[in-house]
N, C-alpha and C positions, 0 to 999 in steps of 0.2 A: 504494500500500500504506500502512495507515495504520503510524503511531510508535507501537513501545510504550510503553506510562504504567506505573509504579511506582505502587501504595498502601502508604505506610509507615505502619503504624496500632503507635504505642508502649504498649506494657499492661503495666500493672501489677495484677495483683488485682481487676480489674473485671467485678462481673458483668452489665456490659452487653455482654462484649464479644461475646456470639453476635452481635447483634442487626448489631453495626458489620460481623461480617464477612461477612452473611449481606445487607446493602447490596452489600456490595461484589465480593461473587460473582453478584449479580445484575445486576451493570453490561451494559448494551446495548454497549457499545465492548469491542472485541477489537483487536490484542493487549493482554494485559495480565499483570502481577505483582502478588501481594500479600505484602508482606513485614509478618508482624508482628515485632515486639520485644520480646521479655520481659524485663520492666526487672527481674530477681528475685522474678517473681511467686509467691507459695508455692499459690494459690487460681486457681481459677477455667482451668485451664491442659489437662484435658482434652481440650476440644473442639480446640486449638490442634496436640496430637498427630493427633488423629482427622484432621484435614483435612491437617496435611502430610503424614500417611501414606499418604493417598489422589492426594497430589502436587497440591493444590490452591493451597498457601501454601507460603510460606516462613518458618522460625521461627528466628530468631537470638537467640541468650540470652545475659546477661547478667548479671551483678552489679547492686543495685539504685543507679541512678546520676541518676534524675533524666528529666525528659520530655525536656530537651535533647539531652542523652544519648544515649538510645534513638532519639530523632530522626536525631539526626547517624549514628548506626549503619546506620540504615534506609536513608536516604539514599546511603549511601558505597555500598552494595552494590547497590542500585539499578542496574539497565540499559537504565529506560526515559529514550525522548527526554526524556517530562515527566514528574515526581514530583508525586504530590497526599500532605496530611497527612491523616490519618481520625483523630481521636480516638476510643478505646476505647469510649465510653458514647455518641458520637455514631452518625450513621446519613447516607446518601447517597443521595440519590433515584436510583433506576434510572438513569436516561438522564444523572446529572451529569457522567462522564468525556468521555463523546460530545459531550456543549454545550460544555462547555469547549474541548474539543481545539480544535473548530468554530470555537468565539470566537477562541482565541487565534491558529491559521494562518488566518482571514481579516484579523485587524487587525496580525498580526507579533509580537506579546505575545510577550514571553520570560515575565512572569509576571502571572498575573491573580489575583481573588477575583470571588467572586457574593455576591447573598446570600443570606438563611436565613429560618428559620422558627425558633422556640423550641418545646420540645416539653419534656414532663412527664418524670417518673421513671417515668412505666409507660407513655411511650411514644406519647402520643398528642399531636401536634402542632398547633400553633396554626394556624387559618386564616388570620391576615393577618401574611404576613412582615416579615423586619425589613429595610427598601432606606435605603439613601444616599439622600441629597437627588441628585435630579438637576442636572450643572451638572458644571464643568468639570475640569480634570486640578489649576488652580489651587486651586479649592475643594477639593478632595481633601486638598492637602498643609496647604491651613490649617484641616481638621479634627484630620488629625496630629498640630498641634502642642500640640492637649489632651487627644488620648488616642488609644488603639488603633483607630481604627474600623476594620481586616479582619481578619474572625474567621481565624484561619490555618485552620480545617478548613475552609475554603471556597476554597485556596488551590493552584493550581498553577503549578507553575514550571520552565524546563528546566533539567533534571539538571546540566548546564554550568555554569549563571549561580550555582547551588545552590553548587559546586564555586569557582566563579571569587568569590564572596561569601565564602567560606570557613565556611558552614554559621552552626548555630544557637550563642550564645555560653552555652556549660557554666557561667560561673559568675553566670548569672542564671535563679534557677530556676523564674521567674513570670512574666516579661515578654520572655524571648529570641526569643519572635517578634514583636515591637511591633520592639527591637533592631533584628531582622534587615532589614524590613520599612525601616524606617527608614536604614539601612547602604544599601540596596539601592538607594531611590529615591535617593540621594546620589552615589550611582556613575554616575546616569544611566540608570538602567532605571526607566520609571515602569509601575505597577499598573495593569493594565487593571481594568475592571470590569463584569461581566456582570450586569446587574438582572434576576435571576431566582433564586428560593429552590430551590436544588437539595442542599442540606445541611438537615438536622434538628440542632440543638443544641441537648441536653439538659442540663435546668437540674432540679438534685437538691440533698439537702443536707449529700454527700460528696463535690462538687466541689470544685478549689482555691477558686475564687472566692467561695464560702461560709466557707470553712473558714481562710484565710490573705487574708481581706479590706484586714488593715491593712497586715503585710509587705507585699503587692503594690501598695498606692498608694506606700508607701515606694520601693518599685524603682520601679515605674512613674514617679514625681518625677525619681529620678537621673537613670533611662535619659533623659528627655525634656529635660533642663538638660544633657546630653553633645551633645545631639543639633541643640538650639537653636538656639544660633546660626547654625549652616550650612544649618537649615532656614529659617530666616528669611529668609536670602542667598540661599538659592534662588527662596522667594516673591518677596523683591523683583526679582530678578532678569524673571523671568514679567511679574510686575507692568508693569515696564516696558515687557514686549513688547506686551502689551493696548491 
């Protein structure tokens, strides 16, 4: 019998979000949850009744707190084995819960990503996606330590390790999944990685990463100088096993 999966997709005010939920009601993989978040959305909130009232979703609401936030909300209520994140304006190819699952119980992954494709504000996605360099679990951590490279909407993980991490950190409001992401492989759980673009990540120009460019290199410096040295210590560590 397969594990049920969690979708926690956090919204606020986005009018993409039919498009993310309407991914993810189409997923090939059963059993499943979708829990969205309403971070105090006033807009766009609708279609959000329409579908729990038909007992499709679940919709937990919220005072407006931040993507963290509503993450960690999602999460906490979650029931499935694995939790994936959906961004609101993002989207999910059909069959992504299914590969994943796949990937993760044949390699033992408690948490993995894939990768992506980039796709427009109206929706129409680029042909050639965006992959990691091929190459090892060591190369992975020393891209790490110059910046984010797993998109978290490309991300699942099991609901446990979620719990046992102690979720996404509330008072970083642009980088708490680089944080988490980072926290995680330090504990000893490394990131699997499935080379396959099964997420659409839409690039608009009322996203944070537009919109809050410079604050987020700002955070993005601290988080990575907290993070540094022990990720260093672990590379060399590696190193020396090569």
């Amino acid at each position: 019998m397969n594990p049920l999966v969690s979708i926690v997709i956090p919204f606020y005010n986005d009018p993409y979000v039919r498009e993310a939920l309407e991914s993810a009601l189409a997923q090939t993989y059963k059993p499943l949850e979708i829990i969205v978040v309403n971070d105090g959305s006033e807009r766009e909130t609708d279609i959000l009744y329409r579908l729990e009232g038909a007992g499709r979703i679940k919709v937990v609401h919220q005072p407006n707190r931040g993507t963290a936030s509503a993450l960690n909300a999602g999460f906490r209520l979650a029931a499935g084995h694995y939790a994936a994140w959906l961004s609101s304006d993002d989207r999910f190819r059909h069959d992504k819960i299914e590969r994943q699952v796949r990937f993760m119980q044949g390699g033992g992954w408690a948490i993995s990503h894939t990768a992506f494709r980039l796709m427009s504000g109206e929706g129409i996605a680029e042909k050639d996606p965006i992959l990691l360099p091929e190459g090892s679990m060591l190369q992975f951590y020393r891209s790490m330590l110059l910046s984010n490279t797993v998109n978290g909407c490309t991300v699942m993980m099991e609901r446990t390790l979620f719990n046992r991490m102690g979720g996404f950190n509330e008072k970083l409001p642009y980088t708490h999944d680089y944080e988490l992401w980072l926290r995680t492989v330090l504990s000893g759980y490394p990131i699997g990685y499935l080379r396959v673009p099964l997420t659409d990540y839409r690039v608009h120009s009322a996203m944070g990463t537009v919109k809050h460019g410079a604050a987020i290199e700002r955070e993005l410096e601290s988080v990575r100088n907290t993070y540094l040295p022990r990720l260093k210590r672990l590379i060399g560590t590696l190193e020396e096993r090569t």
